[in-house]
DODREN-607519 format. One record per residue: x negated, y, z negated of N, C-alpha, C in turn; residue in three letters; residue number from 1. Coordinates in pm, whole numbers, plus 32768, in hexadecimal, padded with zeros to 4 digits. Atoms other than C-alpha are relative to their C-alpha. Layout:
+------+------+------+------+------+------+------+------+------+--------+-----+
|  n.u |  n.v |  n.w | ca.u | ca.v | ca.w |  c.u |  c.v |  c.w | residu | num |
+------+------+------+------+------+------+------+------+------+--------+-----+
|    X |    Y |    Z |    X |    Y |    Z |    X |    Y |    Z |    ALA | NUM |
...
+------+------+------+------+------+------+------+------+------+--------+-----+
END
This chain:
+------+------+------+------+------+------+------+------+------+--------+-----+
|  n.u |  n.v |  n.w | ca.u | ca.v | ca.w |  c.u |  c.v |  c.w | residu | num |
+------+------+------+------+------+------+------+------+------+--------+-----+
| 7FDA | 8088 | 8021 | 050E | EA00 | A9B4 | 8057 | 7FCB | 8073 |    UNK |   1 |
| 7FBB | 8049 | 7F92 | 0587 | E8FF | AACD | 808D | 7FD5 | 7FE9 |    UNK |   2 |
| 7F88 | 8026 | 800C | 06F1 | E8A9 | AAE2 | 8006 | 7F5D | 7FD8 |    UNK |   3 |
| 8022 | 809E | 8016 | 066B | E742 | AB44 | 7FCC | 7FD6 | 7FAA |    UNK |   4 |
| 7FF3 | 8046 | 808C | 05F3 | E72D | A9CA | 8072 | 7FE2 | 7FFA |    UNK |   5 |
| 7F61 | 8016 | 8063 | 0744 | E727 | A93B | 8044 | 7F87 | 8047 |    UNK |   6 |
| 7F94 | 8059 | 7FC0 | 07CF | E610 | AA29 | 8001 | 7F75 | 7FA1 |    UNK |   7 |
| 802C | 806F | 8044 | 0742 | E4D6 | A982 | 805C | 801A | 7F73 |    UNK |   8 |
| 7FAF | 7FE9 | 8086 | 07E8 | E57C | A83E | 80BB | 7FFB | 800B |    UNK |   9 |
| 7F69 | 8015 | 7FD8 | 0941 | E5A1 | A8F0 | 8022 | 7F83 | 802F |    UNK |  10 |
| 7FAF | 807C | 7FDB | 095A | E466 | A982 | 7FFF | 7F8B | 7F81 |    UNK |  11 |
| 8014 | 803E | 8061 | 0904 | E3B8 | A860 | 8085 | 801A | 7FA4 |    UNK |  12 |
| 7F8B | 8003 | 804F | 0A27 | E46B | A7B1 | 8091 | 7FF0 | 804A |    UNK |  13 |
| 7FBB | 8060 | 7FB2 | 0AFE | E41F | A8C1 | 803C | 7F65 | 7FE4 |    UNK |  14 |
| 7FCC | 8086 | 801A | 0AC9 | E2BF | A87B | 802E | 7FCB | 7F71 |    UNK |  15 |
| 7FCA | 801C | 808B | 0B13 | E2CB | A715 | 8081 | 803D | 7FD7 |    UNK |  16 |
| 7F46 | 7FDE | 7FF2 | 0C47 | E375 | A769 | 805E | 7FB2 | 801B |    UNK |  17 |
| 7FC0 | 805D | 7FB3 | 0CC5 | E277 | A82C | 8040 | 7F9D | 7FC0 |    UNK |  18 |
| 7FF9 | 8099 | 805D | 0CC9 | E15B | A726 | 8079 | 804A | 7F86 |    UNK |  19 |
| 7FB7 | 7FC6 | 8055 | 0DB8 | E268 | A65B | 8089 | 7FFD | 7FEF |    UNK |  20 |
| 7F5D | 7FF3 | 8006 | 0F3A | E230 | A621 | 800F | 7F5A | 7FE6 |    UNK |  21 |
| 7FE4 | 8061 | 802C | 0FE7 | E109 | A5CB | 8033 | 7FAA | 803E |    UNK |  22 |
| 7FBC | 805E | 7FC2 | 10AE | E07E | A6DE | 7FA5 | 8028 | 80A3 |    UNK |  23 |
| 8025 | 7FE7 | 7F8A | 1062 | E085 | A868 | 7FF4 | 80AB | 8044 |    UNK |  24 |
| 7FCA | 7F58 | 7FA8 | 10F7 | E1F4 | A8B3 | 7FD9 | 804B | 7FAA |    UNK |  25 |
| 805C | 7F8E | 807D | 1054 | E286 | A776 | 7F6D | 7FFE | 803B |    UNK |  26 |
| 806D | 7FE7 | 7FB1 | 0F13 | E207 | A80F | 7FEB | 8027 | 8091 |    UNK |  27 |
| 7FB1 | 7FEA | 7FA7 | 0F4C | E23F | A966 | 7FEE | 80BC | 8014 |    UNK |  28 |
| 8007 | 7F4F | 800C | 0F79 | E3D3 | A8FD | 7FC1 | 803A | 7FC4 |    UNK |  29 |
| 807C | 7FE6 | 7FDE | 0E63 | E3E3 | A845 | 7F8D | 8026 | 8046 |    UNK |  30 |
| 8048 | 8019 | 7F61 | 0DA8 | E35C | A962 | 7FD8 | 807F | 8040 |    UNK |  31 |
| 7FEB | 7FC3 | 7FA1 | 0E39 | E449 | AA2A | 7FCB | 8090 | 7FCD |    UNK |  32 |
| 8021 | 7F95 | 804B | 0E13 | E566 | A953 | 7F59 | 8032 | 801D |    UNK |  33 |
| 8082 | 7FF3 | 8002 | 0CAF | E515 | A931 | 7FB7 | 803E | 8091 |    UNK |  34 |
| 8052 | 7FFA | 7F60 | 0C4A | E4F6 | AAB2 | 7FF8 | 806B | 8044 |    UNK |  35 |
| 7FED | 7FBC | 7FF2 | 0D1B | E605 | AB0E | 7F7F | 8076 | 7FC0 |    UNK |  36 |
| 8035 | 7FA2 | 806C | 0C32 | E704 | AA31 | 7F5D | 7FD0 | 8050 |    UNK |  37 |
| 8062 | 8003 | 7FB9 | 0AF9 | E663 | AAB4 | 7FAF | 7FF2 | 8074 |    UNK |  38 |
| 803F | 7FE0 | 7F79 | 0B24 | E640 | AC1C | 80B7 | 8019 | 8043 |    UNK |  39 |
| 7F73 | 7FCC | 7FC0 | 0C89 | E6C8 | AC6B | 8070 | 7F8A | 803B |    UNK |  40 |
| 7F9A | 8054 | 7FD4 | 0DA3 | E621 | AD12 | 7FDF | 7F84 | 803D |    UNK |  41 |
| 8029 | 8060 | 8002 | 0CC7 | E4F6 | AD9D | 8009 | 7FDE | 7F6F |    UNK |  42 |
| 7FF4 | 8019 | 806F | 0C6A | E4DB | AC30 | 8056 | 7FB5 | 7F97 |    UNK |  43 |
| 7FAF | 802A | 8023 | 0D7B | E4D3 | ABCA | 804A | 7F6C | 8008 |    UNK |  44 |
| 7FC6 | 8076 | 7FCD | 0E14 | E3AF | ACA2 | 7F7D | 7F9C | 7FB0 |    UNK |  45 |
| 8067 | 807B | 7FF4 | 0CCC | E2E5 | AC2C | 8001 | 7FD0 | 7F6E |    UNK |  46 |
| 7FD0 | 8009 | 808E | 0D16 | E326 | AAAF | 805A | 7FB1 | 7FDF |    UNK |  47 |
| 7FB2 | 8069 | 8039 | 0E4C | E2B2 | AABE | 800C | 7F5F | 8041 |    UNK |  48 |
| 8038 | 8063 | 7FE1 | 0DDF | E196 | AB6F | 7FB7 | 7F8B | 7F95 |    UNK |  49 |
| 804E | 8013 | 8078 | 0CE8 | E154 | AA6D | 805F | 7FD8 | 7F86 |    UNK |  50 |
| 7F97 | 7FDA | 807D | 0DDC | E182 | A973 | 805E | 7F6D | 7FDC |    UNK |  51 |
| 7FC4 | 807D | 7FDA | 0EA2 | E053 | A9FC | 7FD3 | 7FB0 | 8000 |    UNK |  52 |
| 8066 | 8076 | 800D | 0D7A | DF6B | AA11 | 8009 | 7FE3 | 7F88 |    UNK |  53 |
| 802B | 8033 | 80CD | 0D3E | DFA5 | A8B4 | 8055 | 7FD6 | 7FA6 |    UNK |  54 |
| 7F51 | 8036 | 8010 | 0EA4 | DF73 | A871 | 800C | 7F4A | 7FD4 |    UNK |  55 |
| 8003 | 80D0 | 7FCD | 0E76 | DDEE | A912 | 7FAB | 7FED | 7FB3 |    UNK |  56 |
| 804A | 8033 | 8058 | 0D57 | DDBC | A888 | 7FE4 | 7FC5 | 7F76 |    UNK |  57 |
| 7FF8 | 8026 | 80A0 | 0D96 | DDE5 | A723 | 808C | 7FBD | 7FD8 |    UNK |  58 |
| 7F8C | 8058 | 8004 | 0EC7 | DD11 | A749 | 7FB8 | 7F6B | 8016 |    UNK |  59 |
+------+------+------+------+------+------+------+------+------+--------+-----+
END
Protein backbone atom coordinates (compact mmCIF):
# COMPACT_ATOMS: atom_id res chain seq x y z
CA UNK A 1 0.00 0.00 0.00
CA UNK A 2 1.35 3.57 -1.19
CA UNK A 3 2.03 6.18 1.37
CA UNK A 4 0.70 8.66 -1.40
CA UNK A 5 -2.84 7.00 -0.70
CA UNK A 6 -3.18 8.32 2.70
CA UNK A 7 -2.24 12.02 1.78
CA UNK A 8 -5.57 13.27 0.33
CA UNK A 9 -6.98 11.76 3.75
CA UNK A 10 -4.42 13.81 5.88
CA UNK A 11 -4.73 16.91 4.33
CA UNK A 12 -8.22 16.92 4.38
CA UNK A 13 -8.01 16.43 8.18
CA UNK A 14 -5.59 19.01 8.41
CA UNK A 15 -8.06 21.32 7.11
CA UNK A 16 -10.76 20.46 9.41
CA UNK A 17 -8.42 20.96 12.11
CA UNK A 18 -7.75 24.26 11.37
CA UNK A 19 -11.32 25.70 11.65
CA UNK A 20 -11.03 24.13 15.46
CA UNK A 21 -10.78 26.38 18.70
CA UNK A 22 -12.52 29.34 19.51
CA UNK A 23 -10.43 32.35 19.38
CA UNK A 24 -7.34 33.17 16.95
CA UNK A 25 -4.49 31.25 19.08
CA UNK A 26 -6.81 28.24 19.71
CA UNK A 27 -7.01 28.09 15.95
CA UNK A 28 -3.75 29.04 15.01
CA UNK A 29 -2.48 25.71 17.24
CA UNK A 30 -4.64 23.57 15.88
CA UNK A 31 -3.46 24.60 12.57
CA UNK A 32 -0.24 24.09 13.63
CA UNK A 33 -0.69 20.94 15.29
CA UNK A 34 -2.30 19.64 12.27
CA UNK A 35 0.46 20.60 9.54
CA UNK A 36 3.12 19.82 11.75
CA UNK A 37 1.96 15.89 11.75
CA UNK A 38 1.43 15.97 8.04
CA UNK A 39 4.33 17.62 6.59
CA UNK A 40 6.60 18.64 9.60
CA UNK A 41 7.88 21.95 10.55
CA UNK A 42 6.95 23.64 7.10
CA UNK A 43 3.56 22.21 7.94
CA UNK A 44 3.39 23.35 10.61
CA UNK A 45 4.11 27.15 9.87
CA UNK A 46 1.27 26.69 7.04
CA UNK A 47 -1.35 25.34 9.64
CA UNK A 48 -1.00 27.90 11.71
CA UNK A 49 -1.25 30.17 9.03
CA UNK A 50 -4.35 28.60 7.98
CA UNK A 51 -5.55 28.69 11.30
CA UNK A 52 -5.42 32.56 11.24
CA UNK A 53 -7.18 32.95 7.93
CA UNK A 54 -9.92 31.06 9.27
CA UNK A 55 -9.80 33.08 12.33
CA UNK A 56 -10.53 36.46 9.87
CA UNK A 57 -12.67 34.93 8.00
CA UNK A 58 -15.25 33.79 10.31
CA UNK A 59 -15.20 37.16 11.90
Amino acid sequence: MSALRWVPLWVAAALTLTACGHNMEQRAATGAIAGAVVAGPVGAAVGAGAGAVVDKVSK
